[in-house]
C-alpha positions in Angstrom: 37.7 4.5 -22.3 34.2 2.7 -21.1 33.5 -0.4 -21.9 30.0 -1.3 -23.0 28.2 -3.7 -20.6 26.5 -7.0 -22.5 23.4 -8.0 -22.5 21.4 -11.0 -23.2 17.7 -11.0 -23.4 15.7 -14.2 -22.9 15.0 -16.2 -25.9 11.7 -16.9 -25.3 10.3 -20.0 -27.9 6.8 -19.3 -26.5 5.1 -16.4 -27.9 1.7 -15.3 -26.2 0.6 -14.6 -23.1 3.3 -15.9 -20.2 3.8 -16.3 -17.0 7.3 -14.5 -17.8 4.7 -11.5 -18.6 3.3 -11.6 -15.0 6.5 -12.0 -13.2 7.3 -8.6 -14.7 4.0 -7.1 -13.5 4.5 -8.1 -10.2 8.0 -6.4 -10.2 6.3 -3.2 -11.2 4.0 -4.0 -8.5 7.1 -4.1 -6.4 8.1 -0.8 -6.8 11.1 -2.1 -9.1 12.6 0.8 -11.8 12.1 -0.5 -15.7 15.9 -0.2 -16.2 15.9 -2.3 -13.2 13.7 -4.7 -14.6 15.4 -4.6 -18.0 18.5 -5.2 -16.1 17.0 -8.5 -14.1 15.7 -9.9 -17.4 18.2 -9.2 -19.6 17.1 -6.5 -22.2 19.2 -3.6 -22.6 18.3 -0.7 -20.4 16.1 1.1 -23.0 14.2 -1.8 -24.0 10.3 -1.2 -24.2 9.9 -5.0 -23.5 9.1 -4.7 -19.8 6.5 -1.9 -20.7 4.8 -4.1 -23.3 4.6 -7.4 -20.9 2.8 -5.2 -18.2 0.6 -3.6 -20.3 -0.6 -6.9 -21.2 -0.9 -8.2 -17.9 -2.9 -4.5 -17.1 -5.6 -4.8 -20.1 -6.4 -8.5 -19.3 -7.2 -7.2 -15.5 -9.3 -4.5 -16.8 -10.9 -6.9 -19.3 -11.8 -9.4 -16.3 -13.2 -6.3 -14.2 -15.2 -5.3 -17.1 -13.5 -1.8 -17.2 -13.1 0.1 -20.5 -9.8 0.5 -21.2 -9.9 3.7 -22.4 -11.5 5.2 -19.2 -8.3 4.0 -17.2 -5.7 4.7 -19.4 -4.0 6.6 -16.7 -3.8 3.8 -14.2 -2.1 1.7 -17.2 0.7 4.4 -18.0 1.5 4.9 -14.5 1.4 1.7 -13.1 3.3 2.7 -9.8 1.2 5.5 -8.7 -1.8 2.6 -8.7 0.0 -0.3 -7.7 -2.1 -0.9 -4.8 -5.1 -1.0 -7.0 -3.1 -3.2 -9.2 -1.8 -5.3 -6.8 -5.9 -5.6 -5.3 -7.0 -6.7 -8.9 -4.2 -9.0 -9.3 -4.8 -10.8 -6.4 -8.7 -11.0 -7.4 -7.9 -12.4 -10.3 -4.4 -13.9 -10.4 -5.9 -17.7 -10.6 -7.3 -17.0 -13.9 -4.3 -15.1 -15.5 -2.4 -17.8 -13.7 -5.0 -20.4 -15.7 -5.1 -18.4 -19.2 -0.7 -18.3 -19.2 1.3 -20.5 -20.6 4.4 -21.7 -19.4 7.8 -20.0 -21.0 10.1 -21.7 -23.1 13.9 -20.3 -24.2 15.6 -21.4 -27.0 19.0 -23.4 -25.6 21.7 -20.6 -26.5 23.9 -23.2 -27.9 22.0 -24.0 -31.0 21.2 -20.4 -32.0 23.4 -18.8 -34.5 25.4 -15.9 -33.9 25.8 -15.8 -30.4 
């Protein structure tokens, strides 16, 4: 019989636009798998969490190159096969995301309920 692996996913207090959120992009940048990704932070391996962090990251580097986002829609759905355009814009612009992010907050497991 298998046994069901657990997992915990961060309990982020913050809501917006991380640092947590570019950490994740520059996994992706990495050449890192989503499961893997899911796996390193904790959401269960289907999660679309690592997917929805990027693509923030993604739009706010098209938004700073003036790019329509529409027009590179491909680059954001297949991150990987870019990445070394990503990882160029990134790098341009990584102060300012770096600026615009806040800092993450988790909720201390021991005072939520249920777990």
């Amino acid at each position: 019989m298998k046994q069901s692996a657990t997992f915990h996913r961060p309990f982020l207090r913050t809501k917006g636009f991380s640092t947590f959120h570019i950490h994740i992009f520059e996994l992706i940048l990495l050449g890192k798998a989503n499961r893997e990704i899911n796996r390193l932070m904790g959401y269960t391996p289907k999660s679309h969490m690592v997917v929805d962090h990027s693509r923030q990251v993604m739009n706010k580097l098209l938004c700073y190159e003036g790019l329509c986002k529409k027009d590179y829609k491909d680059r954001v759905v297949y991150p990987r096969k870019y990445q070394f355009w990503w990882k160029k814009l990134l790098e341009k612009h990584k102060n300012m995301l770096i600026q615009k992010a806040i800092i993450p907050e988790y909720y201390d497991e021991t005072i939520i309920p249920g777990l």
